[in-house]
C-alpha positions as CSV (number, residue, x, y, z in Angstrom):
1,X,40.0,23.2,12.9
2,X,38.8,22.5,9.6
3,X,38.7,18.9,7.4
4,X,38.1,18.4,3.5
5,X,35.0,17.9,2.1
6,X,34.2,15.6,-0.6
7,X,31.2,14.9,-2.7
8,X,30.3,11.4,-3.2
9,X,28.2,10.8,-6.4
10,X,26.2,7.6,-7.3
11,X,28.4,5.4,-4.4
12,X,26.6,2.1,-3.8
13,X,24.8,1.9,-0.2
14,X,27.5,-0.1,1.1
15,X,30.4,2.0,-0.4
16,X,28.6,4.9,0.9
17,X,28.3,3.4,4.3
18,X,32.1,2.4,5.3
19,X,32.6,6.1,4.2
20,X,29.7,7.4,6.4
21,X,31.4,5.2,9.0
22,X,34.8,7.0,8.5
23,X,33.0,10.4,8.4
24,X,31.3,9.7,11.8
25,X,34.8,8.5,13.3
26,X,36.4,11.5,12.2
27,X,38.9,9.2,10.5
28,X,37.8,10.4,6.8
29,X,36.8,13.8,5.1
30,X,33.1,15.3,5.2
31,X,30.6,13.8,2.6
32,X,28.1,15.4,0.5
33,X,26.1,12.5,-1.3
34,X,25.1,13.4,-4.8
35,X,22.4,11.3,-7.0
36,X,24.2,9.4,-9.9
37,X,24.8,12.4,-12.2
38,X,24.5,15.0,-9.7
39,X,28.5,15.9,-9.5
40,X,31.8,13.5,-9.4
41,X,33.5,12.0,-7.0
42,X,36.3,14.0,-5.2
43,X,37.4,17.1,-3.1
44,X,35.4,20.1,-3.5
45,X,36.7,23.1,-5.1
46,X,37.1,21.3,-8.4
47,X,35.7,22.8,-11.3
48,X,33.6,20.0,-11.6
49,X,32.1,19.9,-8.0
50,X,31.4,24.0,-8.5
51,X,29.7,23.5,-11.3
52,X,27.1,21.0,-9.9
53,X,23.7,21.9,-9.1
54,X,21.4,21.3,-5.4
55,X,19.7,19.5,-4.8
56,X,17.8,17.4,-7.6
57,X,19.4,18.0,-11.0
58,X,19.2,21.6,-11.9
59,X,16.9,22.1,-9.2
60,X,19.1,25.2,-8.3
61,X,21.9,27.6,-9.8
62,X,25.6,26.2,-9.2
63,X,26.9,27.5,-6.7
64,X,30.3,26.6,-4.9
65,X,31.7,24.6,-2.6
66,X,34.5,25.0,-0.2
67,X,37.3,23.1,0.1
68,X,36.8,22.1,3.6
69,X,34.3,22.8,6.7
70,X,34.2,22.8,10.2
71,X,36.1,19.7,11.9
72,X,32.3,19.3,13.8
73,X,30.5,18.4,10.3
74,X,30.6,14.9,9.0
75,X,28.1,15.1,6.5
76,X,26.9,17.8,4.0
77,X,22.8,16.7,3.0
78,X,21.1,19.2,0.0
79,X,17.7,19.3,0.7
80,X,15.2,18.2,-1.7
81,X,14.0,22.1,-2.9
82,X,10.1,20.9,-3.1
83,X,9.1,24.1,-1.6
84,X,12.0,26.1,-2.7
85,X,15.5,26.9,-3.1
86,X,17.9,23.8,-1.6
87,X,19.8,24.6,1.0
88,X,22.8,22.6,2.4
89,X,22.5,21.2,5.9
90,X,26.0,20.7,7.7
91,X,25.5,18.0,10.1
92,X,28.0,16.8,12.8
93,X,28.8,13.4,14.0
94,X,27.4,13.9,16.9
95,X,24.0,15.0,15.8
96,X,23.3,11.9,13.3
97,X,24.2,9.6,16.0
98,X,21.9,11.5,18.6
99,X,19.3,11.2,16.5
100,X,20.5,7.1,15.5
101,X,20.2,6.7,19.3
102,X,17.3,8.2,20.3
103,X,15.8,6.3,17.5
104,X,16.8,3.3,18.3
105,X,15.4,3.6,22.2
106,X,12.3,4.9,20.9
107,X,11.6,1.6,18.4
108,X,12.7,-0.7,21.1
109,X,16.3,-1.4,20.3
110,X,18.6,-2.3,17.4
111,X,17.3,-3.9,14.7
112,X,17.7,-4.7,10.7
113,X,16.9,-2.0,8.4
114,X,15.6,-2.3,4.7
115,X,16.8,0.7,2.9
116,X,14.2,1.9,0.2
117,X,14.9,5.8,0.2
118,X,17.7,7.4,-2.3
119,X,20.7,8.0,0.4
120,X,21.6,11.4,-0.6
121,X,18.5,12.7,1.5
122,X,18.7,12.8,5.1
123,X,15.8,10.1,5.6
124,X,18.2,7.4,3.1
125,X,21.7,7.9,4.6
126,X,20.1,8.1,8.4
127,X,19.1,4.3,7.9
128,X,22.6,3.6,7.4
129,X,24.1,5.9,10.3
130,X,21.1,3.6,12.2
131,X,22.9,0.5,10.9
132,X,26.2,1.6,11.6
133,X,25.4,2.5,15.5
134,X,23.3,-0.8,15.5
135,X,26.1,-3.2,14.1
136,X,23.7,-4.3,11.5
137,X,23.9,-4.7,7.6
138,X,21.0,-3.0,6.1
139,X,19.3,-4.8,3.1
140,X,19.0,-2.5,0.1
141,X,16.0,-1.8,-2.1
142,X,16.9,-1.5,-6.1
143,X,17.7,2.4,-7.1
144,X,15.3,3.9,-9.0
145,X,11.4,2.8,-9.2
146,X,9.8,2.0,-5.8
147,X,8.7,-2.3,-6.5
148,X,6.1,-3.6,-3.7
149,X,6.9,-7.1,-5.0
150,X,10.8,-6.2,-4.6
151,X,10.3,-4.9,-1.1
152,X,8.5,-7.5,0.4
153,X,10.7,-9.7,-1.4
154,X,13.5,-8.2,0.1
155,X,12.0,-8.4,3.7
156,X,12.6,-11.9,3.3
157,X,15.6,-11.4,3.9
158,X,16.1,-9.4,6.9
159,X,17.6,-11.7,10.1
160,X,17.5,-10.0,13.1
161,X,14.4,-9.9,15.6
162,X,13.2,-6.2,15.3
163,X,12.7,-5.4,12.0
164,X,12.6,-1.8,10.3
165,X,12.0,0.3,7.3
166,X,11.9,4.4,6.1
167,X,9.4,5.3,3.4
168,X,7.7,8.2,1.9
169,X,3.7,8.4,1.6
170,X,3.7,7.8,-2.1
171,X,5.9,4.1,-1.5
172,X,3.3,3.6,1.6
173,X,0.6,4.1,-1.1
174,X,1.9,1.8,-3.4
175,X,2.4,-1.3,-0.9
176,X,-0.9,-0.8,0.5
177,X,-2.7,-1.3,-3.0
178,X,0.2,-4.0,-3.5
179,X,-1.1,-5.8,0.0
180,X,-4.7,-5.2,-0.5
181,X,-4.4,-7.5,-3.6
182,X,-1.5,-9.9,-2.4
183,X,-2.0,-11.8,0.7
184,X,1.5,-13.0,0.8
185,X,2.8,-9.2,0.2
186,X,0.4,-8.4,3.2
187,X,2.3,-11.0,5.4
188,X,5.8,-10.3,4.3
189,X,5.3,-6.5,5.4
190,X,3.2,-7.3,8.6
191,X,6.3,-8.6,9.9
192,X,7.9,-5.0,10.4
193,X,8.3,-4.0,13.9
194,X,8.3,-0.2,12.6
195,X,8.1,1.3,8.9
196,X,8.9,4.8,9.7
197,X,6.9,7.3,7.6
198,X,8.2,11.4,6.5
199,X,9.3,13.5,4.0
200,X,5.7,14.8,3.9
201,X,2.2,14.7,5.6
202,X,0.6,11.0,5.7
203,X,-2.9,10.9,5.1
204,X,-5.1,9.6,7.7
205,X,-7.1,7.8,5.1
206,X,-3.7,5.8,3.4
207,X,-2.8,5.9,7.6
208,X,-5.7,3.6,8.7
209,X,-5.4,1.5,5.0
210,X,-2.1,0.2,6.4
211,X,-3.5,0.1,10.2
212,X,-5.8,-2.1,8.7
213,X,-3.5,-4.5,6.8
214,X,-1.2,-5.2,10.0
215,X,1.3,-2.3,9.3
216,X,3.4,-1.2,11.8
217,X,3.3,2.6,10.4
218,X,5.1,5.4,12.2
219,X,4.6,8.7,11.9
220,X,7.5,10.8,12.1
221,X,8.7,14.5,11.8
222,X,11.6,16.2,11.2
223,X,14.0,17.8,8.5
224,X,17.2,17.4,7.1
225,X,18.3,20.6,10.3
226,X,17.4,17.9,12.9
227,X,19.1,14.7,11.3
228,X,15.9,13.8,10.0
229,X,12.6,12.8,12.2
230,X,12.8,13.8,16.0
231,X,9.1,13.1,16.4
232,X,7.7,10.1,16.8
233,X,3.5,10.2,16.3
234,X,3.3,13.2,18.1
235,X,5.9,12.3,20.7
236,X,9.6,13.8,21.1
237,X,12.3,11.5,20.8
238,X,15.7,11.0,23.1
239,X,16.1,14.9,24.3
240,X,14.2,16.4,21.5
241,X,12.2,19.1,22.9
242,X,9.6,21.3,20.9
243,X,7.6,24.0,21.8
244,X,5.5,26.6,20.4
245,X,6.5,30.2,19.7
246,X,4.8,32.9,18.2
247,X,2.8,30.1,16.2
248,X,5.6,28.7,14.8
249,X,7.1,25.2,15.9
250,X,10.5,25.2,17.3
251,X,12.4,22.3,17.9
252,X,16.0,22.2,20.4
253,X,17.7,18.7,21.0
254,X,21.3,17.2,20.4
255,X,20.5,16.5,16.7
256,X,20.2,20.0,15.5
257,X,22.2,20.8,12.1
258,X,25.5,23.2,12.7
259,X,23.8,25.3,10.2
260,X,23.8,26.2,6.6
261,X,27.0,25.6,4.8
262,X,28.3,28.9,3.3
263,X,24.8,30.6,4.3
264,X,25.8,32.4,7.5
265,X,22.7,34.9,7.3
266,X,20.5,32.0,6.6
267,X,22.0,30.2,9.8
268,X,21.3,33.2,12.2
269,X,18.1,33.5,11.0
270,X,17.0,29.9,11.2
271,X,18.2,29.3,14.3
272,X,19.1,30.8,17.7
273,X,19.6,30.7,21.1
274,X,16.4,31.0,24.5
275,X,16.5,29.5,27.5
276,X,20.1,28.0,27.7
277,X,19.1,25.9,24.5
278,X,19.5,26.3,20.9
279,X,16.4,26.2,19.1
280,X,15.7,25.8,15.2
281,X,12.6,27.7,13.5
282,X,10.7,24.9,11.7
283,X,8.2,27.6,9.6
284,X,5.7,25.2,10.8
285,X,2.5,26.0,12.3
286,X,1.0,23.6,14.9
287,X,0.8,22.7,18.7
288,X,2.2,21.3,21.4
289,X,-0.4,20.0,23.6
290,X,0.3,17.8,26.8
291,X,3.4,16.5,25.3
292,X,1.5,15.8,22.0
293,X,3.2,17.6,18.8
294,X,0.9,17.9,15.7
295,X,1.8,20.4,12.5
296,X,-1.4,22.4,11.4
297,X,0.7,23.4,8.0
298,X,3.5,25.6,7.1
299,X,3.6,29.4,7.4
300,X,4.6,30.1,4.4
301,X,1.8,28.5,2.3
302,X,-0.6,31.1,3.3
303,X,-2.2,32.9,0.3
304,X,-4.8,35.7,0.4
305,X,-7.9,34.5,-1.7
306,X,-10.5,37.4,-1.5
307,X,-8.5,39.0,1.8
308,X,-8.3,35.7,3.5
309,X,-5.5,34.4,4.7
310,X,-5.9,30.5,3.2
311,X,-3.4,27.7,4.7
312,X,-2.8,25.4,1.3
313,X,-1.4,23.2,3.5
314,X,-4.9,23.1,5.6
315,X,-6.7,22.5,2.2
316,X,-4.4,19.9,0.9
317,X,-4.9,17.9,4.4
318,X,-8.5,18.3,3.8
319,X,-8.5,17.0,0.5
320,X,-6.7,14.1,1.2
321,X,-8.9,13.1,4.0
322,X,-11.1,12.1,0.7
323,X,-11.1,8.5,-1.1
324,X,-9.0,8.8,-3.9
325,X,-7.5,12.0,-2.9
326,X,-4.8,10.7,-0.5
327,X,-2.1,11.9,-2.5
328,X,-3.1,14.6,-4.0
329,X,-1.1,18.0,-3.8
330,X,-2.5,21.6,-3.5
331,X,-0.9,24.4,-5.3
332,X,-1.9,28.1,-5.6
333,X,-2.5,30.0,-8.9
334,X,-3.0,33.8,-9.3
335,X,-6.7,35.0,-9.9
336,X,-7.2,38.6,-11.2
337,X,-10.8,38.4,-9.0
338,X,-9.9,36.6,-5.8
339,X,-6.1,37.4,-5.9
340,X,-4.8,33.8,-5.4
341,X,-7.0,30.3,-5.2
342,X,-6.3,27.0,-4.7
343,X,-5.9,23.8,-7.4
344,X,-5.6,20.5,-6.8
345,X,-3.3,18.3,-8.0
346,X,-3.7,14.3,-8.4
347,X,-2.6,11.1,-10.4
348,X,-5.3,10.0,-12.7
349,X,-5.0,5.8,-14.0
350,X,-3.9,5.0,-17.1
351,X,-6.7,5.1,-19.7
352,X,-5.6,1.5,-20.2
353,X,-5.7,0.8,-16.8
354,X,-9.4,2.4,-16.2
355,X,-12.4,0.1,-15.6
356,X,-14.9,0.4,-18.6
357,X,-17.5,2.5,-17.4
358,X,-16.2,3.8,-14.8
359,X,-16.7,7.4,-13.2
360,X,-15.3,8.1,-10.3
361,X,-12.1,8.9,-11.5
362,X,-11.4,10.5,-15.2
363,X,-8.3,8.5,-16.6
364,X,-5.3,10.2,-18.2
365,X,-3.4,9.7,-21.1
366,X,-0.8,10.5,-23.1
367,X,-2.6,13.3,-24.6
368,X,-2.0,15.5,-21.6
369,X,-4.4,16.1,-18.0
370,X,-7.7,16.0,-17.8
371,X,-9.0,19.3,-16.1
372,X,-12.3,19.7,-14.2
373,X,-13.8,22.7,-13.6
374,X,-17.2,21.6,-12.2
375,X,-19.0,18.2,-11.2
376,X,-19.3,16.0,-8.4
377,X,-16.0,14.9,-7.6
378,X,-15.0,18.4,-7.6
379,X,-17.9,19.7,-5.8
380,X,-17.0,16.8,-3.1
381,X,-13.7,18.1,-2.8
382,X,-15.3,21.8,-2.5
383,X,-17.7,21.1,0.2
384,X,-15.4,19.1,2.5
385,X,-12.5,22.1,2.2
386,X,-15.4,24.8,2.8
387,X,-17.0,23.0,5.9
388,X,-13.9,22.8,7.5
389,X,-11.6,26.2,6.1
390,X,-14.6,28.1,4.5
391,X,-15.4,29.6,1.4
392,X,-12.4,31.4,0.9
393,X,-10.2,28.1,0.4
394,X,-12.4,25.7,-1.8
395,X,-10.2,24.9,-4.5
396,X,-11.7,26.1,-7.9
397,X,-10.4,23.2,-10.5
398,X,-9.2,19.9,-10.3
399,X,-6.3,19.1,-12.3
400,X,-5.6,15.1,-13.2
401,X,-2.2,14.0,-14.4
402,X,-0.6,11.1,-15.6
403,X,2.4,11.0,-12.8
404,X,2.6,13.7,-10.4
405,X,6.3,15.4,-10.8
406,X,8.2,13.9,-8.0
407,X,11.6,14.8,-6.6
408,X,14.1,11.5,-6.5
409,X,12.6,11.0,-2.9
410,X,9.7,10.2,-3.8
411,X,7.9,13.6,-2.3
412,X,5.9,15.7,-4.7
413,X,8.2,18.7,-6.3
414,X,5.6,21.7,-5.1
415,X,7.8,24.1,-7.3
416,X,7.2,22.6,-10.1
417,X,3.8,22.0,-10.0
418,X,2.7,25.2,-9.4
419,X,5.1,26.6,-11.8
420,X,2.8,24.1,-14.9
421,X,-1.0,24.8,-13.8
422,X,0.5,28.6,-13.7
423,X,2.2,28.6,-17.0
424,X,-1.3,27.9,-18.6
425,X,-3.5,30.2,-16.5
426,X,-4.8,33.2,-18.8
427,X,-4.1,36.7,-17.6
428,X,-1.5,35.3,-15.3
429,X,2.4,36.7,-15.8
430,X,4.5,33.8,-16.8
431,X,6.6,32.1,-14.3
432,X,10.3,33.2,-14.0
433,X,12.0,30.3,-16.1
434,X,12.9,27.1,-14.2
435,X,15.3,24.7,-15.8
436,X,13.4,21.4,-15.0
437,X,10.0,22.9,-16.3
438,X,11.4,24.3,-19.7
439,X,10.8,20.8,-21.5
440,X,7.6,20.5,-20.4
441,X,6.7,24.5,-20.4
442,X,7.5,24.2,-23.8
443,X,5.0,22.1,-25.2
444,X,1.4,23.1,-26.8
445,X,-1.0,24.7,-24.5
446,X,-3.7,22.2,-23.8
447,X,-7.3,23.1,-24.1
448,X,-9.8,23.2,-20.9
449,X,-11.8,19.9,-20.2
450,X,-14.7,20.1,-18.1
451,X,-15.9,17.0,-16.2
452,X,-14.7,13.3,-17.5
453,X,-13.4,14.9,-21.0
454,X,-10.0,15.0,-22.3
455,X,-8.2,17.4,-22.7
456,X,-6.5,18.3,-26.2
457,X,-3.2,19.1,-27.0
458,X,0.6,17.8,-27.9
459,X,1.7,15.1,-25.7
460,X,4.3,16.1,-22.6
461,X,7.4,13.9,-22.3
462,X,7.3,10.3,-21.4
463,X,7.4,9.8,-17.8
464,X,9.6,7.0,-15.6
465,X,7.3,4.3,-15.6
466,X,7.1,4.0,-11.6
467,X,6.5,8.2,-11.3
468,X,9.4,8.4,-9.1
469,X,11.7,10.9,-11.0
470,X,10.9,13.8,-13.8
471,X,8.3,16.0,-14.6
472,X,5.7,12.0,-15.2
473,X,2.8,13.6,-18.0
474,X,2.3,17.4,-16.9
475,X,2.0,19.7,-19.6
476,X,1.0,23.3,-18.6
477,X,-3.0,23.1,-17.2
478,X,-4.9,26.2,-18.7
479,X,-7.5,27.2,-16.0
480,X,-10.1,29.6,-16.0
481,X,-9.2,33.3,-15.1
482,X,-12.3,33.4,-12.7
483,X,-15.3,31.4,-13.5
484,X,-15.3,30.1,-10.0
485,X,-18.5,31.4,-7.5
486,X,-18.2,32.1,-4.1
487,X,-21.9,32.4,-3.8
């Protein structure tokens, strides 16, 4: 048995929430939520809805939809394609409110949420299948750029006794410095009984900032293929099980996706059947110890730098684990002497906004990043990555930017990252073309900087002011071919 499917475009929270609740009941067609802009409303199968992109806008090629799916899936979620091409997730009924549930016993019962996360990713729309099983109206954070003073404003208004919130690292970052500075901020978002925390690794550094102020923080694990996190700091949820296989962390449980919609290849291949459960291949590296789950990194962010295999995802934890680095992203970059190295990536301030003086941090402007290739903060960064990883993965520049390129989620877009600090690289093949870099790909090579100077060049395309959306002040970051010493 089959029902339609429909893709649902800019719908308020609410709107999109007495659909979700029709979805779930089986009483109304299967949704796809789109970001305003990202498709129309109305059945798939119109020219319209075949012609919209995944994911993020033009974050992929169009590709089509069907006309209906399997009576099983209520909801349709397009993940976020910062590592890759998007894939659609069909989800059932069943599995969003096995995850709602097992959520709900593992915070301590139903509560009030306060929805800050775009609701056409998996984290977003599962706070309001949480509200729906709870009974609860969820109070709803502005769209578009992510306000400290709005959310704790906002908690204000939250009535129930156990109070909750979803957030990506970069938000958490932003309300700690907000709370650090703002005692009453500081109280308003004490009073959470649990601010969940995904989409990406949180930094034990930004971890213990808001451990410090009275946060409740939580964090969780998960994808869009288990109806978001199933992990609770390091603990399985409801009947989430995980285990380790072959290195790579699997996870079984009642709120596994039915699979990829339209992808049957991809769906055999992601998951499958062991041991009378069904079990879906996460591509994550870790370890299951006592109970305890913790991801090491992904397996498919090795590069070979000088033949050794390098975790980027190692390195990037390792970088963040440094003051000022917290959310700083690692990206690789083709060497013609090492094979592939590592770069980091991290938001600079304003030059307005930077202290006179000051030298910890270079500041960047509109001119373009600032690009270190030697000097202490660099050589910081070096010798904590090579005392842990060794030589092989110390990253050989480090790259400052205005705004980091986020996805609408809030979570760095990896792709397109690396595709600007390679597009600049000399002696490296350019990149195969990507729609949301051509603006910025385009613009005037910028010249090398080495310690606190600036960089020269034409100025990259004005960025949303909160960093939140767009490409945010990266032009492509010329590096050197292989300057960098091993020795």
């Amino acid at each position: 048995m089959t029902r339609p499917l429909e893709v649902v475009s800019g719908l308020s929270a609410p709107e999109l929430s007495a659909r979700l609740r029709e979805a779930l009941s089986n009483d109304g067609p299967a949704l796809l939520p789109r970001e305003a802009g990202d498709g129309s409303r109305g059945a798939a199968g119109s020219s319209m809805q075949n012609a919209a992109p995944l994911g993020d806008a033009g974050a992929g090629a169009a590709v089509p939809l069907p006309r209906e799916v399997p009576k099983a899936v209520a909801l349709v979620i397009e993940t976020s394609g910062s590592t890759g091409v998007p894939k659609r997730v069909a989800l059932s009924a069943d599995a969003l409110l096995a995850s709602a549930a097992a959520s709900e016993q593992a915070l301590g019962g139903p509560g009030q949420w306060l929805l800050a996360l775009p609701t056409h990713y998996v984290a977003g729309v599962q706070v309001l299948v949480r509200s729906i099983a709870a009974g609860s109206q969820p109070v709803v954070h502005p769209p578009g750029h992510f306000s400290p003073e709005a959310f704790a404003a906002l908690a204000g208004r939250l009535e129930l006794p156990l109070r909750f919130s979803s957030l990506v690292p970069a938000q958490l970052a932003r309300l700690v410095e907000a709370a650090e500075a703002d005692r009453d901020i500081r109280r308003a978002v004490a009073r959470f009984d649990a601010i969940l925390i995904g989409g990406q690794a949180l930094p034990d550094p930004l971890r213990e900032r808001a451990l410090d102020l009275g946060f409740a923080v939580v964090r969780t694990y998960g994808a869009s293929e288990t109806a978001g996190g199933c992990v609770y700091d390091g603990q399985p949820i409801g009947r989430t099980v995980v285990r380790l296989n072959a290195g790579e962390l699997e996870i079984a449980g009642p709120s596994l996706a039915e699979g990829y919609l339209g992808d049957d290849e991809l769906t055999a291949a992601r998951f499958h059947s062991d041991e009378g459960l069904r079990w879906y291949r996460t591509s994550d590296a870790g370890t299951v110890v006592d109970g305890v789950v913790t991801v090491t990194g992904r397996l498919d962010d090795l590069i070979i730098s000088g033949g050794i295999k390098v975790s980027l995802g190692r390195v990037e934890r390792l970088v963040q684990a440094q003051p000022g680095f917290e959310q700083a992203v690692v990206v690789p970059r083709e060497s013609d002497r090492w094979g592939q190295v590592s770069v980091v990536v991290t938001e600079a301030p304003a030059a307005g906004a930077a202290s006179a003086g000051a030298t910890s941090t270079p500041a960047a402007s509109a001119d373009g990043p600032v690009v270190e290739l030697s000097g202490p903060r660099l050589d910081r960064l070096r010798e904590a990555v090579v005392a842990e990883a060794g030589r092989a993965a110390a990253p050989v520049a480090l790259v400052h930017v205005r705004d980091l390129p986020r996805l609408s989620s809030g979570k760095p877009d990896r792709v397109l990252i690396e595709r600007l600090v390679a597009a600049g690289a000399p002696g490296v093949a350019a990149p195969a073309p990507d729609p949301r870099a051509t603006q910025a790909a385009s613009e005037a090579p910028l010249a090398p900087a080495s310690g606190a100077a600036q960089a020269a060049g034409q100025a990259p395309p004005a960025p949303d002011p909160g960093g939140e959306h767009g490409v945010g002040g990266v032009a492509p970051v010329p590096l050197p071919g292989d300057a960098a010493s091993r020795e």
